[in-house]
MARDO-230375 format. One record per residue (C-alpha): residue in three letters; x, y, z. Coordinates in Angstrom, 2 decimals. Example, Ala and Ser with C-alpha at 12.3 -4.5 7.8 and 13.67 -1.06 7.14 Angstrom:
MARDO-230375
{"ALA" {12.30 -4.50 7.80}} {"SER" {13.67 -1.06 7.14}} 
end
This chain:
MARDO-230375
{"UNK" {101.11 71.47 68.81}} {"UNK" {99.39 74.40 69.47}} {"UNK" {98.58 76.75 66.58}} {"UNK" {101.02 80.09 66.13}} {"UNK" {102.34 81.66 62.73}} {"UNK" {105.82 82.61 62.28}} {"UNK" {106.75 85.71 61.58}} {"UNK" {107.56 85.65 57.41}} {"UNK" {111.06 86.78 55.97}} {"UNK" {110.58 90.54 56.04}} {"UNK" {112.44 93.35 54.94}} {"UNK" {114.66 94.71 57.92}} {"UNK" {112.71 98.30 57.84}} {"UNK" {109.49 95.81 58.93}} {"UNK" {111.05 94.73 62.43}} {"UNK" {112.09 96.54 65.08}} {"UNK" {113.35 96.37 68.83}} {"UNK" {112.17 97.93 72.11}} {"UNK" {111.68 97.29 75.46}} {"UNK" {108.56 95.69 77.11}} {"UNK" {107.52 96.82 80.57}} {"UNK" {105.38 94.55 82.80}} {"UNK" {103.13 95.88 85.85}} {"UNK" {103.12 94.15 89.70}} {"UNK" {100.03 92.43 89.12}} {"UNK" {101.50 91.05 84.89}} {"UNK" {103.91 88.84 87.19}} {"UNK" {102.18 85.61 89.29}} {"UNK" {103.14 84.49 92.68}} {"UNK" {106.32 82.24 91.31}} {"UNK" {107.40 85.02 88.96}} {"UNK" {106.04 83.59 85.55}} {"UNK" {104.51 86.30 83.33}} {"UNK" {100.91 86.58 83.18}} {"UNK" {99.95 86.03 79.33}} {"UNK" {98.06 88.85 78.93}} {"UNK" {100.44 90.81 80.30}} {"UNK" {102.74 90.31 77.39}} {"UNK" {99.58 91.86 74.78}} {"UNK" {100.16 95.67 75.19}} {"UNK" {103.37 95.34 73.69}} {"UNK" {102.45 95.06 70.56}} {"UNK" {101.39 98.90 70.18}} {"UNK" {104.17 100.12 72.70}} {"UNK" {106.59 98.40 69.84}} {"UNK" {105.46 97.89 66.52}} {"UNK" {102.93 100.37 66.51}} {"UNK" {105.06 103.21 68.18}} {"UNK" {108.17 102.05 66.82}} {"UNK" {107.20 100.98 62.76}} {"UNK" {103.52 101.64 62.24}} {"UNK" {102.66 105.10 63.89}} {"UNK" {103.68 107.14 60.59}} {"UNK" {103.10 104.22 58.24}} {"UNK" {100.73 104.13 55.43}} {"UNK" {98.57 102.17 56.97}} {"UNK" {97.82 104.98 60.04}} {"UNK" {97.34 107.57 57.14}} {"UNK" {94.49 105.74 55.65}} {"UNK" {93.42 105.57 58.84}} {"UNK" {93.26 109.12 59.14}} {"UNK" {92.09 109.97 55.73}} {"UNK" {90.41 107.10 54.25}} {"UNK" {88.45 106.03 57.23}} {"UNK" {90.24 102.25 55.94}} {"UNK" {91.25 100.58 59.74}} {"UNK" {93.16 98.18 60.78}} {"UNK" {90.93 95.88 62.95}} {"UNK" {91.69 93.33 65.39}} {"UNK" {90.66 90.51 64.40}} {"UNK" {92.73 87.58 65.86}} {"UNK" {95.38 87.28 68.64}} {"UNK" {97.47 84.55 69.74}} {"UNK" {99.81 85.04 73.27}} {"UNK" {101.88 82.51 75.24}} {"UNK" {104.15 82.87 78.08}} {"UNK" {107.20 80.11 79.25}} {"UNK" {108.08 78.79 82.46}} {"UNK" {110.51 81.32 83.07}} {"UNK" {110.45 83.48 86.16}} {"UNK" {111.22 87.65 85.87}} {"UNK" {111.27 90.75 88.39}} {"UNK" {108.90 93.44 87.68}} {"UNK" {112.16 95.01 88.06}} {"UNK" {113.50 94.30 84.82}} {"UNK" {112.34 95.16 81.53}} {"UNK" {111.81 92.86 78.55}} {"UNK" {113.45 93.08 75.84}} {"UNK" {110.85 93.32 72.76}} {"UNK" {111.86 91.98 69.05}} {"UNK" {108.62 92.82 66.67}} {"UNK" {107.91 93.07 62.99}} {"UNK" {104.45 93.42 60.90}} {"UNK" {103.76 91.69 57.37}} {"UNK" {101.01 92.68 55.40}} {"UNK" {99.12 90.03 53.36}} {"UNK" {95.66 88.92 52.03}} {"UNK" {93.24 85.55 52.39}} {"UNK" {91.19 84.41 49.39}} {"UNK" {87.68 82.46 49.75}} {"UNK" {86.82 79.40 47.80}} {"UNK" {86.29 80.89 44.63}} {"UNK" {90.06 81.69 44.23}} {"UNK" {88.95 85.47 44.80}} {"UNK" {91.27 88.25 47.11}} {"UNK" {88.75 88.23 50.11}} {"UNK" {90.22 89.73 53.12}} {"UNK" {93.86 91.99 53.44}} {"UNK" {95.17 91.92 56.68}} {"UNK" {98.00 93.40 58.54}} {"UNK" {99.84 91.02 60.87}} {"UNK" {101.97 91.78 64.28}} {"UNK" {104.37 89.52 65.81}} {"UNK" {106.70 90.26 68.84}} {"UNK" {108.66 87.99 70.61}} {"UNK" {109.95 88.93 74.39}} {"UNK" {112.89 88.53 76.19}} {"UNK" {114.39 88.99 79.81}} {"UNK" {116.72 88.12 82.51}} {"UNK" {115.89 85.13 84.71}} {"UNK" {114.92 86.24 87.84}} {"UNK" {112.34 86.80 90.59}} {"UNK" {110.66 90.40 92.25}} {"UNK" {110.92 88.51 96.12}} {"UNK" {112.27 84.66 97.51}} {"UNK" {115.67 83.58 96.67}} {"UNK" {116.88 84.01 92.81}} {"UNK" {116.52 81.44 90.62}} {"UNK" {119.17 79.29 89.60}} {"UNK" {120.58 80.56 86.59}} {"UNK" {119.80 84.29 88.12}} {"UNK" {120.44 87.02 85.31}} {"UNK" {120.70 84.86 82.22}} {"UNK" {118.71 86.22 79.32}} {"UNK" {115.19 83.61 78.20}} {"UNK" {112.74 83.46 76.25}} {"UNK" {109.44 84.96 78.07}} {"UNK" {107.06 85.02 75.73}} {"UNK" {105.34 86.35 72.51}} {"UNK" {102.46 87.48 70.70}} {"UNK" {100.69 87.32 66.92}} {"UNK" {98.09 89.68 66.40}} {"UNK" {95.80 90.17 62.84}} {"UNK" {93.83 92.87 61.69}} {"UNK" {91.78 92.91 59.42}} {"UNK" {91.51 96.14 57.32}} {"UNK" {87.73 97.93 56.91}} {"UNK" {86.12 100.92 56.72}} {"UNK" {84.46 100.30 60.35}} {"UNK" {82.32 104.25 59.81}} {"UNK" {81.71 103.69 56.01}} {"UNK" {78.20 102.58 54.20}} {"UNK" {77.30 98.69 54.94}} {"UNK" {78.15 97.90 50.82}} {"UNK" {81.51 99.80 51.05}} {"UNK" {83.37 98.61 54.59}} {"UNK" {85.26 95.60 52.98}} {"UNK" {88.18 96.42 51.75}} {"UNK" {90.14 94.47 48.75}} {"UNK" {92.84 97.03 47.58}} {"UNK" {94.68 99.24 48.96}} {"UNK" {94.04 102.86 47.85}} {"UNK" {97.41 104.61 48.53}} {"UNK" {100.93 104.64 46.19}} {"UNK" {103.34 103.49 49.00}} {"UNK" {101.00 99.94 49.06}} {"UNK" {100.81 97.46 46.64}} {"UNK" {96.94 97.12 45.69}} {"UNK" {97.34 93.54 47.02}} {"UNK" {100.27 92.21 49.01}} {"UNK" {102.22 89.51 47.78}} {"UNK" {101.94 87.26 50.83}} {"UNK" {98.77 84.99 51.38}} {"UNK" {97.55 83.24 54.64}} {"UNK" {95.29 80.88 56.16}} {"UNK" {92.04 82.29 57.99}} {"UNK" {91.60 80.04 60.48}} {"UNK" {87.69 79.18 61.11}} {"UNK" {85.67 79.18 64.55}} {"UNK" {85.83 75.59 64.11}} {"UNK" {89.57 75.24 63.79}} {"UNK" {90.02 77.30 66.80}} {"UNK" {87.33 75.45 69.35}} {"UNK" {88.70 71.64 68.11}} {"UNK" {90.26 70.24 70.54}} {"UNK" {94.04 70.32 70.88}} {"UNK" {96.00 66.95 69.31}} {"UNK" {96.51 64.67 72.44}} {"UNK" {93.30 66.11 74.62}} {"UNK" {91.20 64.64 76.68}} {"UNK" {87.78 65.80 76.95}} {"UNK" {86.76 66.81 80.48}} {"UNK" {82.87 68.11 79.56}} {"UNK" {81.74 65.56 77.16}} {"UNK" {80.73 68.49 75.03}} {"UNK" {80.22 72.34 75.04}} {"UNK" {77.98 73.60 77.45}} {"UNK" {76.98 76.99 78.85}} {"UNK" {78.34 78.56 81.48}} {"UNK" {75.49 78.80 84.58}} {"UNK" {77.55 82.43 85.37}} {"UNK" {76.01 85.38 83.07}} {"UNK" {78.34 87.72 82.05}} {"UNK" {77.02 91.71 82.24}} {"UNK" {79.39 94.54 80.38}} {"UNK" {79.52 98.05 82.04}} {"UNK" {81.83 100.85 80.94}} {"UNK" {84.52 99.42 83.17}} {"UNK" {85.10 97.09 80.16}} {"UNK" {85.36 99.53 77.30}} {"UNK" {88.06 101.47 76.03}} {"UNK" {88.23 104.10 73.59}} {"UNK" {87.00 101.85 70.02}} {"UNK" {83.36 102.50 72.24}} {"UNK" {83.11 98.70 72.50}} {"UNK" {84.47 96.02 74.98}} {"UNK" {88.47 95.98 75.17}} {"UNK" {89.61 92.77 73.25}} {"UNK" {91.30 91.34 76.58}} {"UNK" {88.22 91.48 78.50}} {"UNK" {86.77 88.55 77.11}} {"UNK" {90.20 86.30 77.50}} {"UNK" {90.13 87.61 81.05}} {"UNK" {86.86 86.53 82.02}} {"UNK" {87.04 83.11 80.08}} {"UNK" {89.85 82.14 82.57}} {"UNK" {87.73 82.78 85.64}} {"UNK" {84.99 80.42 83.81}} {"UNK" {87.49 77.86 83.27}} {"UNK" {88.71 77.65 86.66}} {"UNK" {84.89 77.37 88.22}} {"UNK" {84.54 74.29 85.41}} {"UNK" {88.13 73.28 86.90}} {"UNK" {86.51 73.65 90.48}} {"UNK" {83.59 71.93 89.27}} {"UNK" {85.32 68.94 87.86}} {"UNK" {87.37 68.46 90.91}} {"UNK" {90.77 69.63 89.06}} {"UNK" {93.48 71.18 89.93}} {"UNK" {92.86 75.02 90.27}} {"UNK" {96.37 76.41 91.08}} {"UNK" {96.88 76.59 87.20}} {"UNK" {97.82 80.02 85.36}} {"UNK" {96.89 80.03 81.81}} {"UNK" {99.74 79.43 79.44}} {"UNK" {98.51 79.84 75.80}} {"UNK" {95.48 81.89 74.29}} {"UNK" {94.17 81.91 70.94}} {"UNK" {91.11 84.72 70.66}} {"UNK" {89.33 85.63 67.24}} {"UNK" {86.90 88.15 67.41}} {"UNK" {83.59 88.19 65.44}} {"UNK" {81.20 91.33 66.71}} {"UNK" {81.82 93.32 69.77}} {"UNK" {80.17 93.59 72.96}} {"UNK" {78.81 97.28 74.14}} {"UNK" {78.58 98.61 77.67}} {"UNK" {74.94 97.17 78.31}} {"UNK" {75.47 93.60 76.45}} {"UNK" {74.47 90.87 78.23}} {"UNK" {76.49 87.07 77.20}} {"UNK" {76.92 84.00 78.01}} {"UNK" {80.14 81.29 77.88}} {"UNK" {79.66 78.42 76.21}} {"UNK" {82.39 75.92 77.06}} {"UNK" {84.69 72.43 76.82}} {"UNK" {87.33 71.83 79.36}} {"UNK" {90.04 69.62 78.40}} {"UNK" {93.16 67.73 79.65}} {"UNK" {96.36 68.22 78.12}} {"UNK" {98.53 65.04 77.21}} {"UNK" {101.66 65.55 79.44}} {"UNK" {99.83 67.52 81.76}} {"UNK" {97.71 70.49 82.10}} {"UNK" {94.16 71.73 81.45}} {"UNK" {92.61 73.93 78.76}} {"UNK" {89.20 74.85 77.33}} {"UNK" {87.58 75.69 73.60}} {"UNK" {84.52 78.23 73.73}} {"UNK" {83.02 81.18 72.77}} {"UNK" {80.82 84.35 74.31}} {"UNK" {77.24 83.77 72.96}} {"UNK" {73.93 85.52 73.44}} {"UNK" {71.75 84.68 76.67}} {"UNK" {69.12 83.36 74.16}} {"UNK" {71.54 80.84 72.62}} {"UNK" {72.62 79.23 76.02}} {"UNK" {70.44 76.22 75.25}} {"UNK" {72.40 75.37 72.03}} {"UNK" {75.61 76.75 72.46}} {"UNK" {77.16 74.73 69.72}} {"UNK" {75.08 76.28 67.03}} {"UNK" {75.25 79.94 68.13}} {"UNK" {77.23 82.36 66.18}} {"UNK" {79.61 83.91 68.88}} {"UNK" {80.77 87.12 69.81}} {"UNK" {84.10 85.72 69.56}} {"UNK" {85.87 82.24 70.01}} {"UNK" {88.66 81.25 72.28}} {"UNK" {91.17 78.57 73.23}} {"UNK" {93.23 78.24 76.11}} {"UNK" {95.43 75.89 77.96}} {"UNK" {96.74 76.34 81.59}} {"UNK" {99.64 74.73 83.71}} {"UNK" {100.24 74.30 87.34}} 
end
């Protein structure tokens, strides 16, 4: 079982509905979603729907005390859609806090889930049997992590909350799942690579990967890990028609326009079928021991014909 949290009992004024649009090239040739198609929803939902005039965007704005991605989870189904239909979009937010070993409030984080919708069906080719019925298509967890990103190096972390609408802690408490929880292998897999190794491919950011945060886009790196696993697919002499159905991503320090990095990589095979790979973007100077680099971020995907 792969690894996604469920969205906690929340009070009704925490969820929300809207709908989810999806571009030509979000839908594959047999009409599945593309996974990280389904990731922009989360701000054209939540965000504009519950979080735009929220506390939490007026510390933003005042306090300099963000929000940051830290972690995002996405998975698609085997269902087919038209680019002609929008998804329907269920979301909610919870906010909550971590603690280290010392029993101490280390982290507060806000967290994003929203779960998509749509009617069976395909953009070209004959319908689908079952043609209009409303599926499952998808969903997506994302966690921030709230900092003051702009503040002095002593005073970014933030442990309370500094505004009367917020509890100085919130009540709920999660897990903080560690690099080395996310590049295990999954329960059942079969090692492919008998153990990470780096990717012969360097990777080389411009400004085409940026957005406006002035560092790499957080999808970039997802979207380039699947072109690495399907050379190591090539390379193994695996199937390569495969499009990637789950992807965990936690981010550790971003890239810049002008970084050079390196994948580091395990390719796996599902039990039941499929492929997948654990890894990580690493400095070019850590490509000889990829295992003990400290990453840029760390990644997990699997991938199904």
């Amino acid at each position: 079982m792969l690894y996604f949290p469920e969205l906690p009992n929340v009070p009704d004024s925490q969820l929300t509905d809207g709908h989810g649009y999806l571009r030509y090239d979000e839908i594959c040739q047999d009409g599945r979603v593309q996974v990280l198609g389904l990731a922009h929803n989360v701000g054209l939902v939540v965000w504009r729907h519950l979080l735009s005039k929220h506390a939490v965007t007026r510390m933003s704005r005042n306090l300099g005390i963000v929000p940051i991605l830290s972690r995002m989870i996405m998975c698609n189904t085997a269902e087919t859609v038209s680019v002609g239909h929008p998804l329907t979009a269920h979301g909610g937010y919870s906010l909550a806090h971590t603690r280290g070993i010392d029993g101490e409030v280390n982290r507060l984080l806000m967290n994003i889930w929203v779960d998509m919708t749509g009617p069976r069906s395909r953009t070209h080719a004959p319908p689908p049997e079952g043609h209009g019925t409303i599926v499952p298509m998808g969903k997506v967890w994302a966690e921030h992590v709230f900092t003051r990103p702009f503040g002095p190096k002593h005073e970014r972390k933030v442990l309370s909350f500094p505004d009367d609408q917020l509890a100085d802690v919130p009540d709920d408490e999660c897990h903080w799942r560690t690099p080395a929880e996310i590049m295990a292998l999954p329960d059942g897999a079969t090692p492919i690579d008998a153990a990470i190794r780096t990717d012969p491919t360097p990777i080389v950011f411009g400004l085409n990967h940026t957005d406006s945060n002035q560092h790499v886009n957080s999808l970039q790196y997802p979207r380039i890990f699947i072109e690495a696993l399907l050379r190591r697919l090539a390379e193994n002499d695996k199937p390569i028609a495969v499009l990637p159905n789950y992807i965990e991503i936690a981010y550790r320090k971003p890239c810049f326009a002008g970084t050079q990095a390196r994948i580091a990589m395990q390719t796996f095979a599902l039990e039941g079928g499929g492929f997948g790979a654990v890894g990580s973007f690493i400095r070019p100077e850590d490509a000889d021991a990829p295992a003990d680099a400290r990453a840029y971020c760390y990644l997990r995907m699997t991938a199904v014909e």
